[in-house]
C-alpha positions in Angstrom: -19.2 -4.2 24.4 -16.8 -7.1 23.2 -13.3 -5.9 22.2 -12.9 -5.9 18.2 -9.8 -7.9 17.6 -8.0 -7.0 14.3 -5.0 -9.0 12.5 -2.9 -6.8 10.1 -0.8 -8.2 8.1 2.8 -6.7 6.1 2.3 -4.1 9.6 5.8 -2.8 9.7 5.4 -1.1 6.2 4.5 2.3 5.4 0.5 1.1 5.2 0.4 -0.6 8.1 2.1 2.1 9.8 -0.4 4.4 9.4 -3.2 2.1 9.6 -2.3 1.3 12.9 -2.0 4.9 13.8 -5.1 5.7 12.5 -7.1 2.8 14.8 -5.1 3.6 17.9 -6.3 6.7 17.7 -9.9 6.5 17.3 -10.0 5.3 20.8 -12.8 2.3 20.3 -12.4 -1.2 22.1 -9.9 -3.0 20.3 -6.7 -5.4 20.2 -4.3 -5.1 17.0 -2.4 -8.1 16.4 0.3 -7.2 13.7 2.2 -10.4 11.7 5.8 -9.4 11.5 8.9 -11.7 10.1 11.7 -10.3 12.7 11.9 -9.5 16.2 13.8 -6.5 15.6 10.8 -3.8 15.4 12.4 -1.1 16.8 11.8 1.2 13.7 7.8 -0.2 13.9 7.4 1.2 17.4 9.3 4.7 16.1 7.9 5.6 13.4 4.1 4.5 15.1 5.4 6.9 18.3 5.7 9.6 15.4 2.8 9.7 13.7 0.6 8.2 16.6 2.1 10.1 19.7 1.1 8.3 23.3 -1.3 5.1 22.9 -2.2 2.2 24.8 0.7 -0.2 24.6 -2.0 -3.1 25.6 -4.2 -2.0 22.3 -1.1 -3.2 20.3 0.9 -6.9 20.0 3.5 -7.6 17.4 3.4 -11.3 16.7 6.6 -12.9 14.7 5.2 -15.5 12.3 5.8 -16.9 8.7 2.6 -16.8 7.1 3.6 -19.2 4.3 4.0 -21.8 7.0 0.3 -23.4 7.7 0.1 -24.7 10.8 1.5 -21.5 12.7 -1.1 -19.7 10.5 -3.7 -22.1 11.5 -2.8 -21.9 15.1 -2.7 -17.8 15.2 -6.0 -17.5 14.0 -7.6 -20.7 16.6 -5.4 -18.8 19.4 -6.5 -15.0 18.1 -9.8 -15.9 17.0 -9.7 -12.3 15.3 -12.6 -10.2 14.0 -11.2 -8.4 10.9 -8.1 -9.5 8.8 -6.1 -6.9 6.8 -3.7 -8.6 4.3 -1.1 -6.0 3.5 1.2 -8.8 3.7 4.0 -9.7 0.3 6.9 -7.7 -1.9 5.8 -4.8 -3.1 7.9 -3.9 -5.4 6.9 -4.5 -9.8 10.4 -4.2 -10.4 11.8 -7.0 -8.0 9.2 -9.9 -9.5 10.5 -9.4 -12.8 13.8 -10.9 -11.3 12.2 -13.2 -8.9 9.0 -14.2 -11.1 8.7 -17.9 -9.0 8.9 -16.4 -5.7 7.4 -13.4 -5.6 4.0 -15.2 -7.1 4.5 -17.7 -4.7 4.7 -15.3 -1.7 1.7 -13.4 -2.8 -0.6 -16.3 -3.4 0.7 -18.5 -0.9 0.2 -16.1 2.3 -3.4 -15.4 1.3 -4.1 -18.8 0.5 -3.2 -19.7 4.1 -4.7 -17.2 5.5 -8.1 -18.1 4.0 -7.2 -22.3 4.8 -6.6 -21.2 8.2 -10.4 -19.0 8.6 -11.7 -22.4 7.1 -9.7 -24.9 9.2 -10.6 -22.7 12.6 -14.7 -22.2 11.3 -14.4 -18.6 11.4 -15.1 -16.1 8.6 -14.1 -12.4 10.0 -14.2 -9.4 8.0 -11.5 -9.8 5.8 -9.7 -6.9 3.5 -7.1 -8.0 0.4 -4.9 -4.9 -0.8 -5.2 -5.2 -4.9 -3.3 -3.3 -7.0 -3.9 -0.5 -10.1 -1.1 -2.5 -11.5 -3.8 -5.3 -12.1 -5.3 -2.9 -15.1 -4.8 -3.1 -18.7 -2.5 -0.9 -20.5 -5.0 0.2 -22.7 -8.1 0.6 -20.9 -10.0 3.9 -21.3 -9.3 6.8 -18.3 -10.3 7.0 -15.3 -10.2 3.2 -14.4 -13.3 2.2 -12.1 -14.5 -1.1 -10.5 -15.3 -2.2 -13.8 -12.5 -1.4 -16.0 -10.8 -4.1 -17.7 -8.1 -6.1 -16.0 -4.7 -7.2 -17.9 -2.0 -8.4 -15.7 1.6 -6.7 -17.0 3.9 -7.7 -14.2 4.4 -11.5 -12.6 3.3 -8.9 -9.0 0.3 -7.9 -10.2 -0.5 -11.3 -12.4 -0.5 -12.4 -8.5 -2.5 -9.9 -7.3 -4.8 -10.5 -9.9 -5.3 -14.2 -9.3 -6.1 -13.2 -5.7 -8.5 -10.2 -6.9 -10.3 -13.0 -8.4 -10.9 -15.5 -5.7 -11.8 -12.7 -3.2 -14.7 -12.3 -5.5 -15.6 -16.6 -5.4 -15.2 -16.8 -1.8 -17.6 -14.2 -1.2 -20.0 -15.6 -3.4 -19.5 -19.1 -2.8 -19.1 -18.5 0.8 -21.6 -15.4 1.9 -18.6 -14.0 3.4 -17.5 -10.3 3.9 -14.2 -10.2 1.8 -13.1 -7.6 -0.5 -10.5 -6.2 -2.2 -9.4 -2.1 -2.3 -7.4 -1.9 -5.6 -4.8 0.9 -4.6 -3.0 3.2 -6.9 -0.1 4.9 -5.9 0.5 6.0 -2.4 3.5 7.2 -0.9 4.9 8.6 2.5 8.0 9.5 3.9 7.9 5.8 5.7 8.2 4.3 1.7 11.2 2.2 1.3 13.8 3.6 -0.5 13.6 2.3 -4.0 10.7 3.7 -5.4 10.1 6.8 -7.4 9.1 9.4 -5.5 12.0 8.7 -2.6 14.6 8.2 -5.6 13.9 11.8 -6.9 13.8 13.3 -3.1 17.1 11.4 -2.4 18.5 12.3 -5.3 17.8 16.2 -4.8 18.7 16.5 -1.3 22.1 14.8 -2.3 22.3 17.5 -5.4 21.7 20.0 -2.6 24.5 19.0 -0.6 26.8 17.9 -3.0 26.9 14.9 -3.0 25.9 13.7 -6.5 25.5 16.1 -9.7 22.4 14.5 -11.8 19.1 12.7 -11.3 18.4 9.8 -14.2 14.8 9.1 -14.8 13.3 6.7 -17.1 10.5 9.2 -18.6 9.4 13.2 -17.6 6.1 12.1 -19.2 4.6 9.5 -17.5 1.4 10.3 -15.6 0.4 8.6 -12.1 -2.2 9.0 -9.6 -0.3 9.5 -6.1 -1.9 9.8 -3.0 -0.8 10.1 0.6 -0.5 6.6 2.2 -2.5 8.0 5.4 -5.4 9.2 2.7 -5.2 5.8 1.8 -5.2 3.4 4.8 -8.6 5.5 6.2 -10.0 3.9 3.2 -9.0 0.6 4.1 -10.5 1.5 7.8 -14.6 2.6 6.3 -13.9 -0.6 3.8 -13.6 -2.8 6.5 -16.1 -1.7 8.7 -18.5 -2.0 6.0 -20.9 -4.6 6.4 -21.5 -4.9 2.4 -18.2 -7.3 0.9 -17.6 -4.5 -2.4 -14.4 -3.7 -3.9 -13.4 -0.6 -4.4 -10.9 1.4 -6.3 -8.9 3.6 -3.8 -7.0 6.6 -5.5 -7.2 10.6 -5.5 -8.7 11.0 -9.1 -5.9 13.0 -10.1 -3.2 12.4 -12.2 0.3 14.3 -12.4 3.4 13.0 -14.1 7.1 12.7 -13.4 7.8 16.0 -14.7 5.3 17.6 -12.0 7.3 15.8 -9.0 10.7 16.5 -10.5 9.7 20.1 -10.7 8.2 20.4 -7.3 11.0 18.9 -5.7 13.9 20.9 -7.2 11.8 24.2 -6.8 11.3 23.3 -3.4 15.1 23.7 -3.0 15.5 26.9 -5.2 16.8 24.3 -8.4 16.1 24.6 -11.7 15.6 21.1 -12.8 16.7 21.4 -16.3 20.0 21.6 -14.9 20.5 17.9 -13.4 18.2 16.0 -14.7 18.6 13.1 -17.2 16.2 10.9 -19.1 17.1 7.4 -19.9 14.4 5.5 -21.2 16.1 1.8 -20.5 15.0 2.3 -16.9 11.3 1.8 -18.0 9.5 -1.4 -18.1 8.2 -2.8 -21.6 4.6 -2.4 -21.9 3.7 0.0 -18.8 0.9 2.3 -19.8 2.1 6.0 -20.1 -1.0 7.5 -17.9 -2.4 5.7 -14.9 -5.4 7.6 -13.2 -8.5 6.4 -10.8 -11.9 6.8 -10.8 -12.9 7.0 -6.6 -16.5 7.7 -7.4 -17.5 4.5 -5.9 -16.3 4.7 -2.7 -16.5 8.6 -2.5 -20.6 7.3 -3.1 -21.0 4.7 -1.2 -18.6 5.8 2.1 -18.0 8.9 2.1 -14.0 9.2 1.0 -12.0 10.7 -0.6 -7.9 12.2 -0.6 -7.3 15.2 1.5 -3.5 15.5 1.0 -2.5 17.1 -2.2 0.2 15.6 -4.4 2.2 19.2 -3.5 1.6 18.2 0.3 2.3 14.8 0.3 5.8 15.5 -1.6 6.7 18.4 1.2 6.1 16.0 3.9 8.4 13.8 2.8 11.1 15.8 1.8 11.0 17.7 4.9 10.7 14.6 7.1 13.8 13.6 4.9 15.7 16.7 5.6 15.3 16.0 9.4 16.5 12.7 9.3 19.6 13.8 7.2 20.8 15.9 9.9 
């Protein structure tokens, strides 16, 4: 049996993390090829050592490249002549493009688009997964959003991910290739970068705890989401790309719980009553965000077999106590 060769791209991030973990450790026949922009990896290889334990060091090569430059695209894939691509790759943050509009759509586009030049230019089609976004659906689109809810770009990131959403679906018909998208909602870990949510409130806390800070600001208490665990997540990306049949799919737990249910959690975890330190200031939220955001997973549940198995309440402990270690 041939060895399955698989390019990830965006691998030092919390997804590809525990994608990598996740393939290392079903112990089949295969070389992971991971794009990186530095050569300092160091955290990379830690934070794979923890969740992973021992692996095969040959299984694995980190490859610096800048995928908006062509030719080196072009080159990797003629060199790597890969099996599977998984494009994790681009900002991630909503926030951020609203201050870097230009670039951050240029990024997002621009990587994909070479990456698909560069299957063309080197006559090869592999198995290719795009990571869409919930962010891509209309603020007022009926609950649970599916496959076929309506899309409505509110943020120059997901406008981006949007315009790629939509020429996954040409190329696959104009093309009879296996490429899809998994439009992901929420998904944190404790390997999330420090500027979203669900890290704020956990910083914020553990500093409260030890004194070092007095109040948490929020934007709303109200505002519903549909977090899952990233390594829920990224075994949805593995059945998606195994799949021979090029379907989307909407990845999410089906649940929703708001702001007020993580703020909670975390100050009861620490023996807090929340009411005490916490503060809303509505200027932090962004105009026209939809108050409730929840999935509908049936499709995939259906058709592969998944679904979440960390709870909201789990996936909040295991960051806060992974948090609590490294604090020490």
């Amino acid at each position: 049996m041939s060895t399955t060769k698989i390019l990830i791209t965006g691998i030092t991030g919390q997804d590809g993390i525990f994608l990598t973990s996740h393939l290392l450790k079903k112990g089949e026949d295969l070389k992971i090829f991971g794009i990186t922009r530095s050569n300092k990896n160091n955290n990379f290889y830690k934070n794979l050592h923890n969740v992973t334990g021992k692996y095969d060091e040959n299984n694995l090569d980190l490859i610096k490249l800048d995928l908006l430059n062509q030719n080196d695209v072009e080159k990797l894939l003629t060199d790597l002549k890969v099996n599977k691509i998984i494009n994790l790759s681009g900002p991630s943050s909503v926030y951020n493009s609203f201050q870097n509009t230009d670039e951050y759509k240029n990024i997002i586009i621009n990587q994909f688009n070479n990456l698909v030049k560069g299957c063309y230019l080197t006559n090869t089609l592999p198995t290719f997964f795009q990571a869409s976004s919930s962010e891509m659906f209309s603020a007022s689109e009926q609950l649970p959003l599916n496959e076929f809810s309506k899309m409505e770009p509110r943020s120059p990131y997901s406008e981006a991910k949007y315009a790629l959403h939509n020429k996954v679906y040409e190329l696959r018909n104009s093309n009879d290739w296996n490429i899809k998208s998994g439009v992901m909602f929420n998904h944190e870990s404790e390997y999330r970068l420090e500027n979203f949510l669900v890290m704020k409130v956990i910083n914020s806390v553990i500093d409260i705890f030890n004194q070092k800070t007095s109040e948490l600001i929020v934007g709303s208490l109200e505002y519903k989401r549909d977090w899952s665990y990233a390594y829920d997540i990224v075994k949805a990306i593995d059945l998606i790309i195994h799949e021979d049949d090029p379907v989307d799919y909407v990845i999410g737990s089906g649940t929703g719980n708001t702001i007020l249910d993580m703020v909670k959690f975390v100050f009861e975890y620490f023996n807090f009553d929340y009411q005490d330190y916490v503060k809303v200031d509505s200027s932090l939220l962004r105009a026209g965000d939809p108050t409730n955001i929840v999935s509908d997973p049936k499709l995939i549940y259906d058709n592969l077999g998944w679904k979440t198995e960390v709870t909201f309440e789990e996936m909040l402990t295991k960051i806060i106590e992974f948090k609590l270690n490294t604090k020490i």
